[in-house]
N, C-alpha and C positions, 0 to 999 in steps of 0.2 A: 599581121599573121594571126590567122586562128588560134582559139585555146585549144591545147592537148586534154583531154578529158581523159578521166582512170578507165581505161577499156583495158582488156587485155591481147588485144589485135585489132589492128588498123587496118582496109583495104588497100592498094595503093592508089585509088583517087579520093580517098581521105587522106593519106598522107602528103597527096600532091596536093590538096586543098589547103593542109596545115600548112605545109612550106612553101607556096606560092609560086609552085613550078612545075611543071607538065610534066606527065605520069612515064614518060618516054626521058627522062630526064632521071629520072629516078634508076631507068634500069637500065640508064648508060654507068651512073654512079654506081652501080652493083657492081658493073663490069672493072671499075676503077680505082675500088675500094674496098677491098678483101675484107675489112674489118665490118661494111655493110651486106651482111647474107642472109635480108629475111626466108623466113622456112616457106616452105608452098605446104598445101593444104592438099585435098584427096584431089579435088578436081584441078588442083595445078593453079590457082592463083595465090599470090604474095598474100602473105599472112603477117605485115609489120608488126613486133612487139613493140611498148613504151621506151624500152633500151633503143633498138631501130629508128624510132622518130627524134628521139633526142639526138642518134649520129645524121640520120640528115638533117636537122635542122643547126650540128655543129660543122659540117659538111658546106652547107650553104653558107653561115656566117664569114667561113674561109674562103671559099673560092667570089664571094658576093661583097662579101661586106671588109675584108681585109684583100682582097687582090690576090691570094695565095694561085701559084697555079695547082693542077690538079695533082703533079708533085712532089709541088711543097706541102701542099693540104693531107697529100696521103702520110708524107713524113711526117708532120707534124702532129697527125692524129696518131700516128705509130708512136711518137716518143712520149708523147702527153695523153696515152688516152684513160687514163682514171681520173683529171683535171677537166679534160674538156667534155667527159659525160656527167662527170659529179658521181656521187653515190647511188646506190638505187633505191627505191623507195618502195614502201611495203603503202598501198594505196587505200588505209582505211585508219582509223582514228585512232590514236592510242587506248582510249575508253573500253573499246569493244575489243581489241588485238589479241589477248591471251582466246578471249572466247572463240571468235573467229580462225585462230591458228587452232583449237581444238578439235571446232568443228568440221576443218579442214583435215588435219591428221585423223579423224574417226571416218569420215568420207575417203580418204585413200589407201587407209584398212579395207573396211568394205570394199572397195574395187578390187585390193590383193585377194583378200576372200573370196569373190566373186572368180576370179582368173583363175586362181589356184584348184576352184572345186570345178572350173572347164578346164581345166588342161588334164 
């Protein structure tokens, strides 16, 4: 299996490349798994986040790697799923965090400012 790299969206033949399954496999499991709904994008293609590849790849562990059918895997992810995805992770170093969360919150000011003086 591929590494997951800190990106903030995945295509999905990057995500079908991490979890070693055809891209049409993927968007049967959208259909099957209510808790998997990556967003679409302006022109209408999957936009996987980091949370999103972690449910398919806990997705595949069930129906691949324990025998789960599709379900049990869906139950199972319903009753356990802050276990089976873990916590979420803020993708950059403790070192830098306060500055980066700064610079982020002064950056999404700016945008409100910007939106608030066009509307």
């Amino acid at each position: 299996m591929a590494e997951i790299r800190d990106k903030l969206y995945y295509s999905i033949s990057e995500v079908a490349r991490l979890a070693e399954v055809k891209a049409h496999v993927l968007r049967y499991w959208e259909t099957e798994f209510p808790m998997l709904s990556p967003p679409k994008n302006r022109a209408g293609n999957r936009t996987y986040r980091p949370q999103d590849v972690k449910m398919v790849l806990a997705i595949k562990k069930l129906l691949y790697d324990q025998g789960y059918t599709i379900t049990g895997a869906r139950q199972k992810l319903h009753t356990e799923k802050g276990s089976v995805l873990g916590q979420a992770e803020i993708p950059f170093n403790e070192g830098r965090k306060k500055e980066r969360l700064r610079a982020l919150r002064d950056g999404l000011k700016d945008l409100l400012d910007q939106l608030d003086d066009a509307g």
